[in-house]
Every structure is written in C-alpha cells, then in structure tokens.
mmCIF file of the N, C-alpha and C atoms, coordinates in Angstrom:
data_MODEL
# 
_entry.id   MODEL 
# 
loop_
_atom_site.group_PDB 
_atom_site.id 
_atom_site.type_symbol 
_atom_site.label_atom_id 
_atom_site.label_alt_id 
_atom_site.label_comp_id 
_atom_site.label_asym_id 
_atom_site.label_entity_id 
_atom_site.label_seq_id 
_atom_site.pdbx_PDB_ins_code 
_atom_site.Cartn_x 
_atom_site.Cartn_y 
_atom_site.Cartn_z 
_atom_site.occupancy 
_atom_site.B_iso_or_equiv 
_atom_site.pdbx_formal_charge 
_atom_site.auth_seq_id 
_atom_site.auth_comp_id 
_atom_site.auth_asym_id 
_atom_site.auth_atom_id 
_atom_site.pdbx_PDB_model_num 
ATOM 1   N N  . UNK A 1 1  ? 0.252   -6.359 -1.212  1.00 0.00 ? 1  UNK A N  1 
ATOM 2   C CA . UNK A 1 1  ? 0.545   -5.468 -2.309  1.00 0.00 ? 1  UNK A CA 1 
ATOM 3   C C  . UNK A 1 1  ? 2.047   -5.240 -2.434  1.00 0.00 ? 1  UNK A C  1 
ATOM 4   N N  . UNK A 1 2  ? 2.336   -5.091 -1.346  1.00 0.00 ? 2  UNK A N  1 
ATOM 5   C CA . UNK A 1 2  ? 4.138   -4.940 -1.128  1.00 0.00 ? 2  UNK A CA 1 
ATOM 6   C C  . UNK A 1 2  ? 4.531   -6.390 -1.987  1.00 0.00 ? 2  UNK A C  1 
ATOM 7   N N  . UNK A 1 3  ? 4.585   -7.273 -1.685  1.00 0.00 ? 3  UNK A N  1 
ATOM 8   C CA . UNK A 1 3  ? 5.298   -8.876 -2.434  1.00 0.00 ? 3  UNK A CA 1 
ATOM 9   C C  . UNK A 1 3  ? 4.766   -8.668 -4.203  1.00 0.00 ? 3  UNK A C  1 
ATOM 10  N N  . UNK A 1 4  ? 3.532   -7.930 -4.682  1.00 0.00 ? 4  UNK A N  1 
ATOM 11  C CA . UNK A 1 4  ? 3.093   -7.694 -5.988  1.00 0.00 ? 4  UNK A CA 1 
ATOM 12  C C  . UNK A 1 4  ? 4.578   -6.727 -6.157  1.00 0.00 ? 4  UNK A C  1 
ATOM 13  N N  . UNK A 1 5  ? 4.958   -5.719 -5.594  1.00 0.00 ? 5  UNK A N  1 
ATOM 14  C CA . UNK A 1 5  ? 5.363   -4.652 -6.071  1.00 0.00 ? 5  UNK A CA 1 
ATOM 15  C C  . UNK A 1 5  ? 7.185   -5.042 -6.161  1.00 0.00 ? 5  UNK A C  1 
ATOM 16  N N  . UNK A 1 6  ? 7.550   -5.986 -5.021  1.00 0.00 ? 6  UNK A N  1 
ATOM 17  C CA . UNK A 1 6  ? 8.600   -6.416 -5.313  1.00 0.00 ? 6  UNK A CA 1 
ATOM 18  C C  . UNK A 1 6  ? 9.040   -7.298 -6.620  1.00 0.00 ? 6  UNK A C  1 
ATOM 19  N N  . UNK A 1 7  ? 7.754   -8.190 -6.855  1.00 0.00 ? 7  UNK A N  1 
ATOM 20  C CA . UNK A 1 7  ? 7.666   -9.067 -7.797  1.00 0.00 ? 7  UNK A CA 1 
ATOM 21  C C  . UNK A 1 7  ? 8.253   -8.411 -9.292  1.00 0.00 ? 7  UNK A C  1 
ATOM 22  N N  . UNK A 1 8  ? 7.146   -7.091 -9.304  1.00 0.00 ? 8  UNK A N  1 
ATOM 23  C CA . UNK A 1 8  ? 7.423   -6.634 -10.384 1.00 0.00 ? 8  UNK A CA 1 
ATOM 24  C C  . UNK A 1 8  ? 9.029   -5.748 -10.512 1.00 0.00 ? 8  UNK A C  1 
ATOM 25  N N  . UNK A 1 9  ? 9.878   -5.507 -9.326  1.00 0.00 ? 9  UNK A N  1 
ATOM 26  C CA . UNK A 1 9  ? 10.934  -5.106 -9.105  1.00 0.00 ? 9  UNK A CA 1 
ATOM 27  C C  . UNK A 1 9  ? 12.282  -5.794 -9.745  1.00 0.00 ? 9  UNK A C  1 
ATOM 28  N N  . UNK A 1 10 ? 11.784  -7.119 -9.670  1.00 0.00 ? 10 UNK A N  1 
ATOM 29  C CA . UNK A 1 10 ? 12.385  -8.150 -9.868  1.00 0.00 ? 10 UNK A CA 1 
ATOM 30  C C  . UNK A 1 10 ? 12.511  -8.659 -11.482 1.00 0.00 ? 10 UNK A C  1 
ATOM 31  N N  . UNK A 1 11 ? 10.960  -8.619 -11.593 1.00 0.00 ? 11 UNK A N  1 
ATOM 32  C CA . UNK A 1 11 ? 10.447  -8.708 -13.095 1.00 0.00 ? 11 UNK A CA 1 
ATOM 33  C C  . UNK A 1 11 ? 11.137  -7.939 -14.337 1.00 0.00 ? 11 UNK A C  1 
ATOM 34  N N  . UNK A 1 12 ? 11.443  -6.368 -13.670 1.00 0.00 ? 12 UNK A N  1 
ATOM 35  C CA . UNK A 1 12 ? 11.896  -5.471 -14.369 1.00 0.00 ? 12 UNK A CA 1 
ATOM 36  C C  . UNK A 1 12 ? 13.488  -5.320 -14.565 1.00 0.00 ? 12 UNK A C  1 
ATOM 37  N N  . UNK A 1 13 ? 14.304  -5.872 -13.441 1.00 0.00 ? 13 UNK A N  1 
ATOM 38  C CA . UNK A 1 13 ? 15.923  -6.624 -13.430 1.00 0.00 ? 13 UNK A CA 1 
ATOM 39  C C  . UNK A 1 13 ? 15.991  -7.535 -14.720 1.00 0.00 ? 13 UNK A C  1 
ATOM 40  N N  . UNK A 1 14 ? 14.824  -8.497 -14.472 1.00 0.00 ? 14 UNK A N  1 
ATOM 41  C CA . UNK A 1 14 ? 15.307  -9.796 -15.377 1.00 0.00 ? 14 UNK A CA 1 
ATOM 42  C C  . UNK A 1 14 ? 14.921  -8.640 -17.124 1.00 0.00 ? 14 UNK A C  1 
ATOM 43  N N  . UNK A 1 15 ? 13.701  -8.263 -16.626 1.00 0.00 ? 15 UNK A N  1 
ATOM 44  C CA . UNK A 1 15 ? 13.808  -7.758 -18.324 1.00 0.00 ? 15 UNK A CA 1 
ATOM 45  C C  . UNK A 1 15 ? 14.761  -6.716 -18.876 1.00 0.00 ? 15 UNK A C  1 
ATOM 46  N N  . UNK A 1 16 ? 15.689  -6.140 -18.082 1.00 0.00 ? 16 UNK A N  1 
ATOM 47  C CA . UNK A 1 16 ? 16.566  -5.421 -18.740 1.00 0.00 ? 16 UNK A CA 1 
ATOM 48  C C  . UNK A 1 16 ? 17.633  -6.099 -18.963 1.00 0.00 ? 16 UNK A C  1 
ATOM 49  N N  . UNK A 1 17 ? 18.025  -7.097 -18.057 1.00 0.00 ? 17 UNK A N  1 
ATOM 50  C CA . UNK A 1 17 ? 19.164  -7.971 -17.986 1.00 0.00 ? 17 UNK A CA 1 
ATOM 51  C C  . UNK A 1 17 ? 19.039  -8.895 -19.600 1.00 0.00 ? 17 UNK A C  1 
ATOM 52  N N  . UNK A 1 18 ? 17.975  -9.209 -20.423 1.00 0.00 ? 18 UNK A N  1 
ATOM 53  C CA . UNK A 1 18 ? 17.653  -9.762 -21.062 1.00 0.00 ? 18 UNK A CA 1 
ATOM 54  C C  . UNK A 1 18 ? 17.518  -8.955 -22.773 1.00 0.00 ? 18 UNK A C  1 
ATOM 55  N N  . UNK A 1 19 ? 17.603  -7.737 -22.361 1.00 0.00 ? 19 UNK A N  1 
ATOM 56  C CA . UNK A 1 19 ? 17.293  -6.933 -22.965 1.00 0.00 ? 19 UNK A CA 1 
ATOM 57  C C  . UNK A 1 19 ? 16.056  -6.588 -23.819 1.00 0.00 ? 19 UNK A C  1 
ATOM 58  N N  . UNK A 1 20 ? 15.033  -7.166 -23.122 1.00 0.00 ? 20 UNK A N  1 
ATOM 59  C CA . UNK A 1 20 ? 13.408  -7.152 -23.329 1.00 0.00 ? 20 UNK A CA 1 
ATOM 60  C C  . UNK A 1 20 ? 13.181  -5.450 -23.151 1.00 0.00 ? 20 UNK A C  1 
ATOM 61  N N  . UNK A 1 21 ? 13.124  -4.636 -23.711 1.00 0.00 ? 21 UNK A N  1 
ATOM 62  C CA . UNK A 1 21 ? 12.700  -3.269 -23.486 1.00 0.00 ? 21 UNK A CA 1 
ATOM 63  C C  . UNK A 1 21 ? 11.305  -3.132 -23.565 1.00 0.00 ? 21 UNK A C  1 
ATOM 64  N N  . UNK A 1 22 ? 10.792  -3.341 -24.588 1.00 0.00 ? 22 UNK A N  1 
ATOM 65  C CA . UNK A 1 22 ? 9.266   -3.704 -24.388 1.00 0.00 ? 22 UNK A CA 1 
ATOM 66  C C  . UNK A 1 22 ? 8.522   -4.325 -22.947 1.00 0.00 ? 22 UNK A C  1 
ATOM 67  N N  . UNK A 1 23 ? 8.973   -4.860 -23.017 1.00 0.00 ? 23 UNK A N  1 
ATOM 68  C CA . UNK A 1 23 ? 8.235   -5.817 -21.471 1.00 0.00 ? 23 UNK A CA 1 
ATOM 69  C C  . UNK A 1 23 ? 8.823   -5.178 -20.460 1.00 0.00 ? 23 UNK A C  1 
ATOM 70  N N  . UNK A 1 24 ? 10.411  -4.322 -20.450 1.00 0.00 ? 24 UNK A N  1 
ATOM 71  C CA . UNK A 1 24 ? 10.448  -2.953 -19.068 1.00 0.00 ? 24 UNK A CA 1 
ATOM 72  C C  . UNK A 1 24 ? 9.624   -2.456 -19.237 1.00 0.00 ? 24 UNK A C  1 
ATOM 73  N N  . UNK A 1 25 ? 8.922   -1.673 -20.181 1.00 0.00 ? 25 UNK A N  1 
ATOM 74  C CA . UNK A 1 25 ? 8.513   -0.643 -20.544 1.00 0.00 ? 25 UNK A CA 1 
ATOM 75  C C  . UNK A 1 25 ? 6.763   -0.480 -20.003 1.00 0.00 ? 25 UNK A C  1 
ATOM 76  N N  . UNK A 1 26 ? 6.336   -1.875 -20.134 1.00 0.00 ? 26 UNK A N  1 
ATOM 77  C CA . UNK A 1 26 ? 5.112   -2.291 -19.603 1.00 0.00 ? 26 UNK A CA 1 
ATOM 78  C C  . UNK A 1 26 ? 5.128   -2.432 -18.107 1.00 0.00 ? 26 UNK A C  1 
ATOM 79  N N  . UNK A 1 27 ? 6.205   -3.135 -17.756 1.00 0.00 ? 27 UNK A N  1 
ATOM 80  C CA . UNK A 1 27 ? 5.983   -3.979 -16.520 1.00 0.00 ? 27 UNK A CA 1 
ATOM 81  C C  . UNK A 1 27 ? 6.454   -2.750 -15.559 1.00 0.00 ? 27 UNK A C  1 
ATOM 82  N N  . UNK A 1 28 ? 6.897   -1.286 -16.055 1.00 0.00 ? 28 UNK A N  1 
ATOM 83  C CA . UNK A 1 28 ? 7.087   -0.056 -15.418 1.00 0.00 ? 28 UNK A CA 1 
ATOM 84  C C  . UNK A 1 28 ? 5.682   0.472  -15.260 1.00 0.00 ? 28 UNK A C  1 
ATOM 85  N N  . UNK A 1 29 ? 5.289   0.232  -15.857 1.00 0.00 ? 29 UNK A N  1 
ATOM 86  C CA . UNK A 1 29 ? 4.085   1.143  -15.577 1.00 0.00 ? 29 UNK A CA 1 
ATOM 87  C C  . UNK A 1 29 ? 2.929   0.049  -14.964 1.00 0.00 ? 29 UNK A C  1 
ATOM 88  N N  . UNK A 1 30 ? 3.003   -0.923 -14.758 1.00 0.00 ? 30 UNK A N  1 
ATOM 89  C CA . UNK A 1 30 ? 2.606   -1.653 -13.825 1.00 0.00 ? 30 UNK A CA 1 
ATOM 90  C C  . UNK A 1 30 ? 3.106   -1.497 -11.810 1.00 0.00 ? 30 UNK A C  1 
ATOM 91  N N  . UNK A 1 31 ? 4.198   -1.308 -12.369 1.00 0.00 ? 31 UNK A N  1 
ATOM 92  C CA . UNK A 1 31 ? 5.128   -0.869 -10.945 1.00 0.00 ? 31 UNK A CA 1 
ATOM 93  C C  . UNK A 1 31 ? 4.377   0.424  -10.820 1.00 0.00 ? 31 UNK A C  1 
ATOM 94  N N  . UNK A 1 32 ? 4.434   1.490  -11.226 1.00 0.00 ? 32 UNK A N  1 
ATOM 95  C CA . UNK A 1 32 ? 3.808   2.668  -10.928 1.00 0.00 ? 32 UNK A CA 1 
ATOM 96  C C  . UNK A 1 32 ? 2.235   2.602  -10.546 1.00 0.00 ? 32 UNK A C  1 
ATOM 97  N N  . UNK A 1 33 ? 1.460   1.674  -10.872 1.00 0.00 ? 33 UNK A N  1 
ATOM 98  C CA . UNK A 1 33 ? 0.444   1.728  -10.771 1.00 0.00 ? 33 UNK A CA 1 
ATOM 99  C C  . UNK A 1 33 ? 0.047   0.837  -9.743  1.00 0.00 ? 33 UNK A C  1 
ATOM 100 N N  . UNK A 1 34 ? 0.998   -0.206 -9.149  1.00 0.00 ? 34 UNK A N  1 
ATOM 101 C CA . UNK A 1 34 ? 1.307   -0.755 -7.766  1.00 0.00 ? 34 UNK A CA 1 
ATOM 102 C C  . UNK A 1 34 ? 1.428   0.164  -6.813  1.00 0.00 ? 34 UNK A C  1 
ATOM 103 N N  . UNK A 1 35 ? 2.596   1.200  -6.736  1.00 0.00 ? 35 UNK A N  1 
ATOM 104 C CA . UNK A 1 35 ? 3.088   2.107  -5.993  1.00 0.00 ? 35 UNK A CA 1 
ATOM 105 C C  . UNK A 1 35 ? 2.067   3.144  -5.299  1.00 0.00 ? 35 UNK A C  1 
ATOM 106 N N  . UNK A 1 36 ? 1.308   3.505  -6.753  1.00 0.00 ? 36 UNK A N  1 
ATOM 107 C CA . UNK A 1 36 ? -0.085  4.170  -6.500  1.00 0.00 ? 36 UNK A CA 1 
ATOM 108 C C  . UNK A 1 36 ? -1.152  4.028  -5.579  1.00 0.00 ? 36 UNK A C  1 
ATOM 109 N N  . UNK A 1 37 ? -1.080  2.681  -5.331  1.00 0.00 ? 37 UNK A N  1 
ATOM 110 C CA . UNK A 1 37 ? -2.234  1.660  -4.900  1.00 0.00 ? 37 UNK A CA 1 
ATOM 111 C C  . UNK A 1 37 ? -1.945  1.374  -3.518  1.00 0.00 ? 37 UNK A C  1 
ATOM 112 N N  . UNK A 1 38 ? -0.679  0.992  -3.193  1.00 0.00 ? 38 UNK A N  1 
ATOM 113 C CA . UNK A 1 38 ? 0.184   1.141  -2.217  1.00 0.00 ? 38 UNK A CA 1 
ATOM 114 C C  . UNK A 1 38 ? -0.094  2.361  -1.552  1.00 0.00 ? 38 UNK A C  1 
ATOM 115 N N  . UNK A 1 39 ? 0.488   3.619  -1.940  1.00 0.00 ? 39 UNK A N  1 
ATOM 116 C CA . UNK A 1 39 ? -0.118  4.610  -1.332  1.00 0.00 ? 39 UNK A CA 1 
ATOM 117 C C  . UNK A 1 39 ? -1.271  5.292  -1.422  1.00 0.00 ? 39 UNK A C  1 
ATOM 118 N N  . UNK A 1 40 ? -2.530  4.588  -2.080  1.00 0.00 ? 40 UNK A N  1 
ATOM 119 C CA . UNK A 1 40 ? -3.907  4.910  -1.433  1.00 0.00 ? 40 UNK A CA 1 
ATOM 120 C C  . UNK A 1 40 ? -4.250  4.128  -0.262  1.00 0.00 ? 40 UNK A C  1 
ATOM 121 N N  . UNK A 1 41 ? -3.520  2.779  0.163   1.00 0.00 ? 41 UNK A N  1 
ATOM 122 C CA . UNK A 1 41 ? -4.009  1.892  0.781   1.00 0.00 ? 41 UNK A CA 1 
ATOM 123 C C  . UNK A 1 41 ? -3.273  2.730  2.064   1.00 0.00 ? 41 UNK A C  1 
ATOM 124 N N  . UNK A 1 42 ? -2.153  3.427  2.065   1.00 0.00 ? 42 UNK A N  1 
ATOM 125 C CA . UNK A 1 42 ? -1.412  3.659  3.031   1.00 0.00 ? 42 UNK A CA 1 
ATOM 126 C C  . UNK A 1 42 ? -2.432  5.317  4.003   1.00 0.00 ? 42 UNK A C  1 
ATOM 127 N N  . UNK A 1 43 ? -2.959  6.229  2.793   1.00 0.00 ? 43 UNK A N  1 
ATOM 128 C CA . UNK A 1 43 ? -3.431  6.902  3.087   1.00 0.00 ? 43 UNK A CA 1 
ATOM 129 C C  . UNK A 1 43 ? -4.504  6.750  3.722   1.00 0.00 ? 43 UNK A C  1 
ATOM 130 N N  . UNK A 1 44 ? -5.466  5.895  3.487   1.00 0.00 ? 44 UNK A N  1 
ATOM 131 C CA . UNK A 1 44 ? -6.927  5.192  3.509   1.00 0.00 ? 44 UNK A CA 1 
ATOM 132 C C  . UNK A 1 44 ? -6.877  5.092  5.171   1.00 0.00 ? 44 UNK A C  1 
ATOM 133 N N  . UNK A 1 45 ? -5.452  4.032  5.657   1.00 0.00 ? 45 UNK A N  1 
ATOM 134 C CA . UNK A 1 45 ? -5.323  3.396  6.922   1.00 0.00 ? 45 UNK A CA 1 
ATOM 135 C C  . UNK A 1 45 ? -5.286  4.972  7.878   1.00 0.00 ? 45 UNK A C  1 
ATOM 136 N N  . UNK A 1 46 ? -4.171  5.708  7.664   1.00 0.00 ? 46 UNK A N  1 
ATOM 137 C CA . UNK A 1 46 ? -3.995  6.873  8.344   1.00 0.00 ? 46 UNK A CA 1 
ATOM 138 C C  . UNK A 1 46 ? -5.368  7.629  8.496   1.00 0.00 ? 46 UNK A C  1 
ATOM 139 N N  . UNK A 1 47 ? -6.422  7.622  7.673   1.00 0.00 ? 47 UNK A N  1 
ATOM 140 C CA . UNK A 1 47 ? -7.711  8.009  7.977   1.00 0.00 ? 47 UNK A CA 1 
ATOM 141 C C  . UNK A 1 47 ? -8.677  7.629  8.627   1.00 0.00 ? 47 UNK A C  1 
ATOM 142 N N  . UNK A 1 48 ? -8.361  6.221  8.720   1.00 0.00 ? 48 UNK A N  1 
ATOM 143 C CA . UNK A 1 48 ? -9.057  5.420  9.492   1.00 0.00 ? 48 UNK A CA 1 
ATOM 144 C C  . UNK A 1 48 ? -9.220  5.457  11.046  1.00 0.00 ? 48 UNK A C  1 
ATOM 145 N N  . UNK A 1 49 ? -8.314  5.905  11.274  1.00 0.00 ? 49 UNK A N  1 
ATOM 146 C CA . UNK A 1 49 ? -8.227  6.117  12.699  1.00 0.00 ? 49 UNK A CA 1 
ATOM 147 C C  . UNK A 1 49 ? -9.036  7.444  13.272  1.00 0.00 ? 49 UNK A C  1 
ATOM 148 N N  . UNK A 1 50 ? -9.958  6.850  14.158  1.00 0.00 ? 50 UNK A N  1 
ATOM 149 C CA . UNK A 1 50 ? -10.907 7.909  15.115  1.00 0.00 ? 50 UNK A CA 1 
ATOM 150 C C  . UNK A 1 50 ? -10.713 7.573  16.802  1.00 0.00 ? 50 UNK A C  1 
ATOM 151 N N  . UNK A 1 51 ? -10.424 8.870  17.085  1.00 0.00 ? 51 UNK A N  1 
ATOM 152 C CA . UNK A 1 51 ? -10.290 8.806  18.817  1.00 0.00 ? 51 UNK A CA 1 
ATOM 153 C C  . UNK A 1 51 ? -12.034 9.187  19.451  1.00 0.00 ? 51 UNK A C  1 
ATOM 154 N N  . UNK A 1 52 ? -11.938 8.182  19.588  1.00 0.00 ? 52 UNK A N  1 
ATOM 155 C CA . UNK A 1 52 ? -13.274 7.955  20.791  1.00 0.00 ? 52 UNK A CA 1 
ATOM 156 C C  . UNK A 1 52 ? -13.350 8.989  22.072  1.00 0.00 ? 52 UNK A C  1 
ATOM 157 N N  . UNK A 1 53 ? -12.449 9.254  22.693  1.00 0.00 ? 53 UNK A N  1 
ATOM 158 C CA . UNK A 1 53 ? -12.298 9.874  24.078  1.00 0.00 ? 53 UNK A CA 1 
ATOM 159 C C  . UNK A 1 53 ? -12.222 8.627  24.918  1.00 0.00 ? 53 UNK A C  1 
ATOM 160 N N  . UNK A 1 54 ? -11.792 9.302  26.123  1.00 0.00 ? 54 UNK A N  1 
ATOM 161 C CA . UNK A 1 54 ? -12.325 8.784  27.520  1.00 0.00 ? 54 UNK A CA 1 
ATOM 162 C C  . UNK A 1 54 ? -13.659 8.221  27.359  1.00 0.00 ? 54 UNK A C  1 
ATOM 163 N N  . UNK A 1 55 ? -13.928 7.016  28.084  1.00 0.00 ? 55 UNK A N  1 
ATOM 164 C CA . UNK A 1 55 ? -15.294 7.205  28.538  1.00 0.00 ? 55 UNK A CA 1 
ATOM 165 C C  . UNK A 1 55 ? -15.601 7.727  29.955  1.00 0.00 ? 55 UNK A C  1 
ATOM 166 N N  . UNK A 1 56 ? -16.854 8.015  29.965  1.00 0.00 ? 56 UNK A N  1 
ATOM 167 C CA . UNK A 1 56 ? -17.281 8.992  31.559  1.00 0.00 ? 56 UNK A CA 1 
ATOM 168 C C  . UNK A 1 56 ? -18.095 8.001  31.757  1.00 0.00 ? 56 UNK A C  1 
ATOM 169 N N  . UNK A 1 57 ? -18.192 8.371  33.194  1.00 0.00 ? 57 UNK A N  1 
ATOM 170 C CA . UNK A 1 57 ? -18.830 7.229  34.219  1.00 0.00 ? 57 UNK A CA 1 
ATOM 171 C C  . UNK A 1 57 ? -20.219 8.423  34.670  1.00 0.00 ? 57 UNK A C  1 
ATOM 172 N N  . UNK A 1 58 ? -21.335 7.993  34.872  1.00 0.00 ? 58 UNK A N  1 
ATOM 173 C CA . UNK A 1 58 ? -22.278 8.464  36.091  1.00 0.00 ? 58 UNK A CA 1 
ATOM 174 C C  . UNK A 1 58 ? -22.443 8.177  37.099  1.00 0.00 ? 58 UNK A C  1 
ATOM 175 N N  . UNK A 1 59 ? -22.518 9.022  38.051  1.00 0.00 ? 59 UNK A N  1 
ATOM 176 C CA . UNK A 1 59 ? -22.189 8.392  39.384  1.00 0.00 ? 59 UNK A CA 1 
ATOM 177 C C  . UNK A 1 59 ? -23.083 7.574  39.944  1.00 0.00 ? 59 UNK A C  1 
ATOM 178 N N  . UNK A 1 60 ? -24.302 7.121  38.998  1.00 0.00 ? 60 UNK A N  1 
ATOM 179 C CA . UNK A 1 60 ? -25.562 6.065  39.721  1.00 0.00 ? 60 UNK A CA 1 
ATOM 180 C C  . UNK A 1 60 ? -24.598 4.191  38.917  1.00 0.00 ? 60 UNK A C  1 
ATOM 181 N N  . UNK A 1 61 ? -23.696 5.018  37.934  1.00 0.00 ? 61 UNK A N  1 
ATOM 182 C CA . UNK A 1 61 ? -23.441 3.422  37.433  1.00 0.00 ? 61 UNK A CA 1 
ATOM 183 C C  . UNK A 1 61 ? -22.221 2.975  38.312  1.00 0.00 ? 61 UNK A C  1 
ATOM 184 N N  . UNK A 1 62 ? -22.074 3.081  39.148  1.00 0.00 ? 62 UNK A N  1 
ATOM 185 C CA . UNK A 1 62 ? -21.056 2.210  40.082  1.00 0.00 ? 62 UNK A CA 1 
ATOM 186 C C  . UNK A 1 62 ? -21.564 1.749  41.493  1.00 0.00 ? 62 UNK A C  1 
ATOM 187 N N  . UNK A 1 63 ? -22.919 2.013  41.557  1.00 0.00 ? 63 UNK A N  1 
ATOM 188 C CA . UNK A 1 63 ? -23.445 1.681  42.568  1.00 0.00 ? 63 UNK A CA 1 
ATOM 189 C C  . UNK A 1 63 ? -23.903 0.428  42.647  1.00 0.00 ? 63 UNK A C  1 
# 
C-alpha cells in the first residue's frame, strides 16, 4: 500500500509540474483515500496482537 501511495505522490508532482489541475485534483483524493487505508491497515495490526501468558506446567507432566 505504501509503493500505491508513493506512486500517487509522484503522480501528483508530475501533474502539477504539467499543469494538469484536474488530474491533481483527482489523484488527491485518491492519495487521501490511500492514506486512509494505510491507517486502517496500521490500526487493524496494533489490534491484532493478544498476549497468551506464560504457560503453566502440572507437576504430573514432567514426569
């Protein structure tokens, strides 16, 4: 998603450099809606994570 979001970083240089305003204007709100996505994916991971504990032993299982 990151290389999509640069892409369009890039995308949005050439179209101002060109003076395409229309196609900034789109390809911005494509970036924003990358960024978005980006940080659901970022949030999603941080949730993902569950601590198990220790495990415990009984003292008949080492016999």
């Amino acid at each position: 998603m990151e290389e999509i979001r640069d892409n369009l970083v890039a995308r949005i240089a050439e179209a101002e450099r060109e003076g395409w305003l229309g196609k900034v204007e789109g390809l911005k709100v494509s970036l924003a809606g990358a960024e978005d996505k980006l940080a659901q994916v970022g949030r999603r991971s941080q949730k993902a994570t569950i601590s198990l504990g220790m495990p415990q032993t009984r003292s008949g299982d080492l016999e």
